[in-house]
Kinemage of the C-alpha trace (Angstrom):
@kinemage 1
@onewidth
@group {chain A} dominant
@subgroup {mainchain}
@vectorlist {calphas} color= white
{ca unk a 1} P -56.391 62.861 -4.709
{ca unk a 2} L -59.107 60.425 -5.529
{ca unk a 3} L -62.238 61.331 -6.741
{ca unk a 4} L -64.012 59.798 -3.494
{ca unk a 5} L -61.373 61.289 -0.877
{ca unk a 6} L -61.785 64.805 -2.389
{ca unk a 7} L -65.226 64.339 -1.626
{ca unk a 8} L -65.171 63.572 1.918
{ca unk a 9} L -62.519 66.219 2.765
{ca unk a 10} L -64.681 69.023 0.842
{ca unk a 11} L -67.419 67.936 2.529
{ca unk a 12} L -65.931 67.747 6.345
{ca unk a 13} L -64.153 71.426 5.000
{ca unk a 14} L -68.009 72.257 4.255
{ca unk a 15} L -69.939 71.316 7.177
{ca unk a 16} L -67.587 72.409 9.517
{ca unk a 17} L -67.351 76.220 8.018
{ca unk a 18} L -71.176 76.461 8.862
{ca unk a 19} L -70.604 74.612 11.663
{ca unk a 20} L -72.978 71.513 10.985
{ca unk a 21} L -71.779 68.190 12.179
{ca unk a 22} L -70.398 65.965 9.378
{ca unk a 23} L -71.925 62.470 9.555
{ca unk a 24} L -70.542 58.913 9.811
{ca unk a 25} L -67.593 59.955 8.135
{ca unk a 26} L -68.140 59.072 4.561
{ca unk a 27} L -69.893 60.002 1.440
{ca unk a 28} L -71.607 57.376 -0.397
{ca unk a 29} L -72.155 57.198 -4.499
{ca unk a 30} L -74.984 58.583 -6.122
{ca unk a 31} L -74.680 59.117 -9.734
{ca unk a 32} L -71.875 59.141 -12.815
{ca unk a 33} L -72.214 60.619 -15.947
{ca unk a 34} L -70.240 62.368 -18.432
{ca unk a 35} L -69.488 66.037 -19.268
{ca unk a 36} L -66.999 68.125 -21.403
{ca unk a 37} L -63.669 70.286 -19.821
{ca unk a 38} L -62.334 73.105 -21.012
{ca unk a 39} L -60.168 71.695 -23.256
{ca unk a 40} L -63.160 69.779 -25.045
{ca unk a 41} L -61.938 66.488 -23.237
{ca unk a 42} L -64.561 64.086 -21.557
{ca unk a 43} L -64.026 63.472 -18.407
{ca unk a 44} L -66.502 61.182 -15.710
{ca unk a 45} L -68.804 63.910 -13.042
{ca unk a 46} L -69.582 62.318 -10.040
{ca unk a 47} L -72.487 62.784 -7.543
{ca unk a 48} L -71.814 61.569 -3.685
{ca unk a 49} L -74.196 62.043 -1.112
{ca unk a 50} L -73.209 62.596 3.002
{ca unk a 51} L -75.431 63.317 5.418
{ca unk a 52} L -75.199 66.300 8.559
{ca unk a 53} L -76.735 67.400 11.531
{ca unk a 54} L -77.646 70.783 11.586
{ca unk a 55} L -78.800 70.754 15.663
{ca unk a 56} L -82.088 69.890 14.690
{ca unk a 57} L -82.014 66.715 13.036
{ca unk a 58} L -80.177 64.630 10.000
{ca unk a 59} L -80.326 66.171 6.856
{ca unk a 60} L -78.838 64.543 4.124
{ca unk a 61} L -76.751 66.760 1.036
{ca unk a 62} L -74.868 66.190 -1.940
{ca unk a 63} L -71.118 66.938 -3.689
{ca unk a 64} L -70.171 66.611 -7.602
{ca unk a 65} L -66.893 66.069 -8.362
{ca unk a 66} L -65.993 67.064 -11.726
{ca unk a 67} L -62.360 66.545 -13.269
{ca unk a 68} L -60.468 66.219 -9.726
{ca unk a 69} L -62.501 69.512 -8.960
{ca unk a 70} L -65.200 70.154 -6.192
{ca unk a 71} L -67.788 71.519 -8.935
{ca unk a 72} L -70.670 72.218 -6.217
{ca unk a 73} L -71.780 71.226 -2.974
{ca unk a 74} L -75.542 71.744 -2.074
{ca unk a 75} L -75.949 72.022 1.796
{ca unk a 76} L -79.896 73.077 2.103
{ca unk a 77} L -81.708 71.054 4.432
């Protein structure tokens, strides 16, 4: 799975286990850079944003994706 697609799905997975409304159905790029695996390898970490709507307005969040992983997602408002 692409970098981009694993984004969007861990961050549908995300908002609907806390049960926040995932927004306009995309994530949108933010930031590349590069950072050592494991194995010593470089590899490119990439920042998406998405946005959600937590029932009290739109608050906006952020995924890295780091060597085909979901590294972190940050959901505070």
């Amino acid at each position: 799975m692409r970098a981009k697609e694993l984004a969007i799905a861990a961050s549908k997975n995300a908002c609907h286990k806390r049960n926040l409304q995932f927004l306009d159905g995309t994530t949108h790029f933010q930031k590349i850079s590069l950072q050592r695996n494991e194995s010593g390898r470089i590899r490119f970490k990439r920042r998406y944003g998405f946005d959600y709507y937590d029932g009290q307005g739109r608050c906006s969040s952020s995924i890295i994706i780091f060597d085909g992983h979901v590294m972190d997602i940050d959901l505070t408002p």
